[in-house]
N, C-alpha and C positions, 0 to 999 in steps of 0.2 A: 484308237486301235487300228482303224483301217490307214489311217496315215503313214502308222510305222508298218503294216504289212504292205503301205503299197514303196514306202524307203526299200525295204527288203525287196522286193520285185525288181525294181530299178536296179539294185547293187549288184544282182544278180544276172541282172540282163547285160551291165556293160563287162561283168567280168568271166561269163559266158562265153565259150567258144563251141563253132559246129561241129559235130562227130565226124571224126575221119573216114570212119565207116558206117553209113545212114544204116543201113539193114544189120551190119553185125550190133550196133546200138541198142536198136530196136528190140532183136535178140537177147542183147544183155538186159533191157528193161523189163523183161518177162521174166528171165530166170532170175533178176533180182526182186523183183515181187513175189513170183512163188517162194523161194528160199526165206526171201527174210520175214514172210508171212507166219511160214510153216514155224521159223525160230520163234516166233513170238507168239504162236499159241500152245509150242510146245513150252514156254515157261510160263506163259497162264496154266497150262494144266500143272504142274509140278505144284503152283502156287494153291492152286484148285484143291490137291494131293497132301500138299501138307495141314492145309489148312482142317480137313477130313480127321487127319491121325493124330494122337497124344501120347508119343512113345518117350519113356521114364528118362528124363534126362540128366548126365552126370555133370558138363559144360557144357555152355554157352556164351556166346559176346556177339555183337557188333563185330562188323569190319566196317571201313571208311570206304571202300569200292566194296559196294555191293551190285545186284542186279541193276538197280533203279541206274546207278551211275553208269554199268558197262551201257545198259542201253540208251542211255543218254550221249555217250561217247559215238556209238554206229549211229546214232539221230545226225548228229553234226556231220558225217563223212556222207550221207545218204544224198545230198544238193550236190555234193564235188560230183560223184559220180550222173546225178540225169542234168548236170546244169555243164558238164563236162568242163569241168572246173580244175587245170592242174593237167589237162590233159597233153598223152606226148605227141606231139607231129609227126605222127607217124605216114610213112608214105608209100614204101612196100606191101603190096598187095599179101604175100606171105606171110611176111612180120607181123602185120595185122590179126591172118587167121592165128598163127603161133600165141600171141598173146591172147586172145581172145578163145582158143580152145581151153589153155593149159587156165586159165582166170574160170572159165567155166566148168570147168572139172573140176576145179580145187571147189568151187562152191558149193556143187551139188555132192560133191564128196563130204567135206565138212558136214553142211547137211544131216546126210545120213549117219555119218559118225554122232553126230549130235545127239540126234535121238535117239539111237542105238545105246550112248552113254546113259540118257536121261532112264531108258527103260533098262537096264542094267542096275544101276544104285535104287532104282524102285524108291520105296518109303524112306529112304536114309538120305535123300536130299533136302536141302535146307537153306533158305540166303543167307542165315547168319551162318555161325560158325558152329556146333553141333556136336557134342559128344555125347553120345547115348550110351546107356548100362551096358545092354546089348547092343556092338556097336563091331560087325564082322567088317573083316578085311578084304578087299573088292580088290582081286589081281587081274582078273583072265578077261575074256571077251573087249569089247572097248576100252578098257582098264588095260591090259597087254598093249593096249598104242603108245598110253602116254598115259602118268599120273594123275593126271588131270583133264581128261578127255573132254570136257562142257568148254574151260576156257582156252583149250590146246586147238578145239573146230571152229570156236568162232573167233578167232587171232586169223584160223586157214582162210575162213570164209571170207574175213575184211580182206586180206591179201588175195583172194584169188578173185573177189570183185575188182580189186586196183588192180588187176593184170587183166580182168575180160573189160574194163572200161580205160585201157591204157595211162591209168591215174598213178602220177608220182609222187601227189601233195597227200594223197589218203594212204600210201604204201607208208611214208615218213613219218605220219601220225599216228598209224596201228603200231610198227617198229619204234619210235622215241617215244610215247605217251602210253598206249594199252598195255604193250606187252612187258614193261616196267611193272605197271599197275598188278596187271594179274599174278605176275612174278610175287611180289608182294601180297597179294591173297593167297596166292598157293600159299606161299609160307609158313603164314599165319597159320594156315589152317592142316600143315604138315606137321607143325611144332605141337600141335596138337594129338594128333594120329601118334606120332611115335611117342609120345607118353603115355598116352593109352596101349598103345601093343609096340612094342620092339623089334620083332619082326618087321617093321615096315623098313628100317634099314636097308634089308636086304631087297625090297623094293624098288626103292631111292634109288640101290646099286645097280639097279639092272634095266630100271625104265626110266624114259623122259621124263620131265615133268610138265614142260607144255610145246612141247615138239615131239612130233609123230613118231614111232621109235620101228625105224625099219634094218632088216637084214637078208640074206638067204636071197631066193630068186625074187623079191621086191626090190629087194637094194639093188641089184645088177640091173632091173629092168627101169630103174629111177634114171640108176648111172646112165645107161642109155641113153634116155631121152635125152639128160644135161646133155651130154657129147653130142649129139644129135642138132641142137640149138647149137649151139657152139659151131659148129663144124658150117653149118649154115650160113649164121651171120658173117662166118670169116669166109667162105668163100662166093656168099651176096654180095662182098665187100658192105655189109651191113654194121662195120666197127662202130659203131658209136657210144661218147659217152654214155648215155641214156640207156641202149640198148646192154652195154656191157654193167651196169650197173644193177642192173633190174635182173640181169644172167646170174653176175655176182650174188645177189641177195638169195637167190635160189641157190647158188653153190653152199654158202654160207649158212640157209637155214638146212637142208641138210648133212652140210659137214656139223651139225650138231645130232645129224637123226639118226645116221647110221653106225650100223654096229659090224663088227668089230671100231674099237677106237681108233685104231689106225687109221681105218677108211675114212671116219668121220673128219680128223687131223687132215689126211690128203684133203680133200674137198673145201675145208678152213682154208688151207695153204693157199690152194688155187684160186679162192674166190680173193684173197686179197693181191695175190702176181695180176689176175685178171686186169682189178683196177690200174693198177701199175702203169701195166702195158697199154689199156687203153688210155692214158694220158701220153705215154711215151708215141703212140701211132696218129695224139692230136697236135700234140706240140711239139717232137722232137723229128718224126719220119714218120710215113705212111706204111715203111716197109716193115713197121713193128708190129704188124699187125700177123704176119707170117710166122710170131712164138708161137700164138695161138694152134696153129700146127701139132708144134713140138707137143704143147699141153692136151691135144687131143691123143697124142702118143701116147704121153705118158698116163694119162687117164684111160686108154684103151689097154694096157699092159697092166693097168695096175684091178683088173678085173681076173684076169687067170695069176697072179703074183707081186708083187713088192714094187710098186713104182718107186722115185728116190722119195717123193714126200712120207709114206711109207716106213722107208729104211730110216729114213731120220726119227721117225716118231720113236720106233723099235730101238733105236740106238740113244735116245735122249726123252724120250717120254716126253713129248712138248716140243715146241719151238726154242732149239737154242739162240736165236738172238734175242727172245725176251727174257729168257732166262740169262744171257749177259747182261741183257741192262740192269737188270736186277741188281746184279751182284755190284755193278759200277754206278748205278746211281749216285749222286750227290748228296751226302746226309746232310752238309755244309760243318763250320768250322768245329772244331773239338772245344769242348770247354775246361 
């Protein structure tokens, strides 16, 4: 046993690199201990909580991702970030703090949201899957964020750690592996709820399900800040792949948050022209990086009115170039 933990030691030492930033590091290793502490005894008490209660139950099942697994999933990302593992060479003193503010905020935000959710559903939490006789419908307070506010803060939390510890390899594994996973919990456990009450329909219609479901003077004050990064990196001359990737992902997760749909569609739109163009400013000209501009225009305009991303959505409900390929796809030959 000490053999393979001292393999482990070693694997980890040569594929280690130094933090780019010694103190903001440091920073992030405290607010990643308080945070993920605090998460881990708020689900021992739930566990604590259930175990206490015997309320009449109509289902139940198993899920294949349950608690044990999600926490086994952030066990595995918790070395990337102190062995700084995956991390991005970051060398702007500013880009630094940017990353490192907005990574810190999302955590301790999650956070709160977290527990706020846990003491919200009170006694009706459960790792399996749960239907009880009396079994009310949870809209408002943490519930008004997102459908699913437990697996919707700690999705924020993993990502807002991979942005305070500048980590690309743990953003790609919360995005390709977790939020698949939980995707599929939700489900399980919707297809549930709305056989039991009907109503929740109209839920589904109007909240996220594991993205934060923002509008009104939050959405403008969100939009902001994007534009704000934006507007920075491009006149840092900070284009970089990495950089605009990591922007994108943020466009992208809230062009799913925001509401109106339109708004949510423009922000889609942009996070993928983003990538675009920063391939066009690596490999074609540097002077592509001056769209970026235009797209802080059109995302400044499209706060008091109708940006084009906007006007297309309102005129075609969606992206019409996927909805061509659709229709032109290749079914292959007739029989």
């Amino acid at each position: 046993m000490q053999n393979l933990y001292d393999l482990i030691q070693n694997l980890f030492a040569q594929i280690s690199s130094p933090a780019v930033n010694g103190p903001l590091q440091q920073a992030g290793i405290i607010i990643l201990n308080i945070t993920g502490f605090s998460l881990i005894f708020a689900v021992l008490f739930k566990f604590w909580q259930h175990a206490q209660t015997h309320p009449a139950l109509e289902k139940t099942k198993t899920h294949f991702f349950s608690t044990r697994e999600m926490t086994a999933l952030v066990l595995i990302l918790i070395p990337f970030w102190y062995r700084n593992i995956g991390q991005m060479p970051i060398t702007d003193d500013v880009t630094q703090i940017i990353y490192f503010s907005l990574g810190a905020f999302l955590a301790i935000f999650a956070l709160t949201w977290h527990i706020w959710a846990k003491v919200n559903i009170g006694q009706l939490w459960s790792d399996t899957i749960e239907i009880k006789q009396s079994h009310p419908l949870i809209t408002t307070e943490a519930y008004a964020w997102a459908r699913h506010p437990m697996y919707a803060s700690l999705l924020l939390w993993c990502w807002g750690c991979g942005l305070m510890f500048y980590n690309w390899i743990t953003t790609l594994i919360v995005t390709g592996v977790m939020l698949p996973l939980m995707h599929l919990r939700a489900k399980a456990e919707e297809e549930n709820l709305l056989a039991k009450n009907p109503d929740y329909q109209l839920y589904q219609n109007n909240v996220r399900q594991l993205i934060i479901t923002t509008s009104g003077k939050a959405s403008i004050l969100i939009r902001l800040g994007l534009i704000s990064i934006l507007g920075y990196f491009t006149i840092a001359n900070q284009v970089t792949f990495s950089h605009m990737f990591f922007l994108a992902a943020l466009y992208f997760y809230f062009g799913h948050s925001f509401l109106p749909e339109k708004v949510a569609f423009s922000f889609r739109s942009k996070a993928g022209v983003m990538l675009v163009v920063a391939l066009l400013t690596i490999y074609v000209h540097p002077a592509w990086r001056y769209f970026y501009f235009v797209m802080m225009a059109m995302s400044l305009y499209g706060l008091v009115g109708n940006c084009p991303c906007m006007l297309i959505y309102e005129k075609y409900h969606g992206c019409p170039c996927l909805k061509l390929l659709k229709k032109c796809r290749w079914k292959g030959p007739s029989k």
